[in-house]
ZAGU-463849 format. One record per residue (C-alpha): x negated, y negated, z negated; residue in one letter. Coordinates in nm, 3 decimals, decimal comma. Example, Ala and Ser with C-alpha at 12.3 -4.5 7.8 and 13.67 -1.06 7.14 Angstrom:
<rs>
<r <-1,230; 0,450; -0,780>; "A">
<r <-1,367; 0,106; -0,714>; "S">
</rs>
This chain:
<rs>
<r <-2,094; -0,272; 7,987>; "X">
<r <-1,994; -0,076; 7,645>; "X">
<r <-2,075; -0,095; 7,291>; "X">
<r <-2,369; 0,051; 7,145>; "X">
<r <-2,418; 0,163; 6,814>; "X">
<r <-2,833; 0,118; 6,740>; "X">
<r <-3,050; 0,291; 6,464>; "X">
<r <-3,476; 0,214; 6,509>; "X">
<r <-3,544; 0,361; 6,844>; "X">
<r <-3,240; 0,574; 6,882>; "X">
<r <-2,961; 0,393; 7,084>; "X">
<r <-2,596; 0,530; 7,193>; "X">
<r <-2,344; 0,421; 7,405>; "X">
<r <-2,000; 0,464; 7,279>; "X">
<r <-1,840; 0,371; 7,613>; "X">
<r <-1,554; 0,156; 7,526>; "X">
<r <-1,580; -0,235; 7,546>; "X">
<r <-1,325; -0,244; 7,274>; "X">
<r <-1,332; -0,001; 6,886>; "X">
<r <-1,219; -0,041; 6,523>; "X">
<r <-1,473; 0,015; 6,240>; "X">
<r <-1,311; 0,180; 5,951>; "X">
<r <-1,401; 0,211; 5,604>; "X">
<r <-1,333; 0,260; 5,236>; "X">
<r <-1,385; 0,025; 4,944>; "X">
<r <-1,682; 0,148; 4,713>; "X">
<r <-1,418; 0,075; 4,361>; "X">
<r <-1,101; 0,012; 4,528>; "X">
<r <-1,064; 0,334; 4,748>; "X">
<r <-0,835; 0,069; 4,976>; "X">
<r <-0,903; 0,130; 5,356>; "X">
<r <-1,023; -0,145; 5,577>; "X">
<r <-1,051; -0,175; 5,915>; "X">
<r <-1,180; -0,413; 6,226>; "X">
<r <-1,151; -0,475; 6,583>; "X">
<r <-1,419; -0,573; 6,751>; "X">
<r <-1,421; -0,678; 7,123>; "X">
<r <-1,698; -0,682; 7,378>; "X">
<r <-1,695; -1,090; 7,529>; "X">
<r <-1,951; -1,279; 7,761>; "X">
<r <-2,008; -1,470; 7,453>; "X">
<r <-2,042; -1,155; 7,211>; "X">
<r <-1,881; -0,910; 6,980>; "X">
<r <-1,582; -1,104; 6,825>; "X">
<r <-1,357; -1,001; 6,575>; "X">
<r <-1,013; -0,939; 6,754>; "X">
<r <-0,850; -0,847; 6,412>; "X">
<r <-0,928; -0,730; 6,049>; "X">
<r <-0,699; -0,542; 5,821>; "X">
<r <-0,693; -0,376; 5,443>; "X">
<r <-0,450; -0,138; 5,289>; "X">
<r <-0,418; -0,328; 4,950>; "X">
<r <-0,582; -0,607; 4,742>; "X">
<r <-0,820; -0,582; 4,460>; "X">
<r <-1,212; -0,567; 4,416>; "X">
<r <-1,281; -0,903; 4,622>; "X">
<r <-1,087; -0,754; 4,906>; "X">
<r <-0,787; -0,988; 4,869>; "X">
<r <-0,640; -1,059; 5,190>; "X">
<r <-0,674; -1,472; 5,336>; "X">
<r <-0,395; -1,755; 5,316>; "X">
<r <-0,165; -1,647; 5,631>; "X">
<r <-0,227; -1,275; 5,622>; "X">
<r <0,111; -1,064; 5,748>; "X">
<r <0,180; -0,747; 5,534>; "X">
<r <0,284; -0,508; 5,857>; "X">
<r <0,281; -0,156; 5,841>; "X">
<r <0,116; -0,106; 5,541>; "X">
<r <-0,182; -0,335; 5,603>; "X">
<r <-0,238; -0,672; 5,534>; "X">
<r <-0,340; -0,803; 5,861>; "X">
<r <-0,496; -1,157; 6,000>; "X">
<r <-0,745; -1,250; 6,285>; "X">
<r <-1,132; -1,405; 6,085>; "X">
<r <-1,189; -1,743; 6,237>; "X">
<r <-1,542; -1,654; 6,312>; "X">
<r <-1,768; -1,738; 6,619>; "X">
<r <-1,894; -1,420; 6,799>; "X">
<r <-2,188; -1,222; 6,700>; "X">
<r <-2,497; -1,075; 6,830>; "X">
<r <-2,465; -0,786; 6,648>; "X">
<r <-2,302; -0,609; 6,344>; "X">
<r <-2,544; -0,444; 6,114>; "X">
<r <-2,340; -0,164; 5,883>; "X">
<r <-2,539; -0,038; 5,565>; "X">
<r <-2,540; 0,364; 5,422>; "X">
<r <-2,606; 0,409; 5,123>; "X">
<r <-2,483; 0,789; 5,096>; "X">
<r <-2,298; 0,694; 4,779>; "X">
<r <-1,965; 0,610; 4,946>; "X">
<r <-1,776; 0,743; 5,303>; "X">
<r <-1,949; 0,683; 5,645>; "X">
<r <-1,849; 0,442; 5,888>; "X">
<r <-1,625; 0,548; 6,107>; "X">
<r <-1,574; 0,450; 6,455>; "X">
<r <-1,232; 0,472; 6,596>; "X">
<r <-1,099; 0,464; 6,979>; "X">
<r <-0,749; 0,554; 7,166>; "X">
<r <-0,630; 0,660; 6,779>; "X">
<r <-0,952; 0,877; 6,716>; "X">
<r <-1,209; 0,814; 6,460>; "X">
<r <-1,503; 0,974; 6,341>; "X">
<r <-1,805; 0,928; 6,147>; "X">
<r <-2,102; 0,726; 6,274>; "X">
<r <-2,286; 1,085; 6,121>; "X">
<r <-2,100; 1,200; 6,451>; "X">
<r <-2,372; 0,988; 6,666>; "X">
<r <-2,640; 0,864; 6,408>; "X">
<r <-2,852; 1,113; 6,162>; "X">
<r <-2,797; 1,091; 5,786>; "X">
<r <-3,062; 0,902; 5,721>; "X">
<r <-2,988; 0,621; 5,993>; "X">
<r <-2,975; 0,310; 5,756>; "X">
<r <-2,866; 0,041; 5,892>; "X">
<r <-2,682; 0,131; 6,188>; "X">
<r <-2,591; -0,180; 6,402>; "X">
<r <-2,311; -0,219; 6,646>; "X">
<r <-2,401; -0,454; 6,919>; "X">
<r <-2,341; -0,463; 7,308>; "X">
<r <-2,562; -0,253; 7,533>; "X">
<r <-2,807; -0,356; 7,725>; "X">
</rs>
């Protein structure tokens, strides 16, 4: 099994069980990024991460500045699916692997909105 990402009709495999979504805040500018894990139960969050603080992005109670990122793992059930919005007026998505990223324009058109990750079936 893999992760899929999932636009209408259109469907495509990324091939890892495992990949970090990655994006910029709208106001802020401040990166933030996920981990997201393929489970029996479904796609849980492994960790999250942000660059700074501001805008509603403020970092939880026990969050660890490392690196440069405030880091912490969401107490959060798994999910069916995770549905990411484009509205064209900020960055794409991107979907990052083995220290690669790139866009979800890289496997989705343009005008793919919403583009949901979720767990192939």
């Amino acid at each position: 099994m893999s992760l899929c990402l999932a636009a209408g009709a259109l469907v495509v495999a990324l091939g890892h069980s495992e990949i970090t979504l990655s994006w910029r805040h709208s106001v802020q500018k401040t990166l933030w990024e996920e981990v997201w894990r393929e489970t029996p139960a479904g796609l849980d969050i492994v960790e999250a991460r942000i660059e700074g603080s501001g805008a509603g992005m403020d970092p939880p109670e026990g969050a660890k500045l490392i690196d440069g990122f405030w880091r912490w793992r969401p107490t959060m059930p798994p999910l069916k699916e995770v549905v990411m919005r484009r509205s064209g007026a900020t960055a794409d998505w991107r979907i990052c692997w083995a220290g690669q990223c790139r866009p979800i324009g890289d496997y989705m058109p343009a005008e793919a909105d919403p583009v949901t990750l979720k767990i192939c079936d």
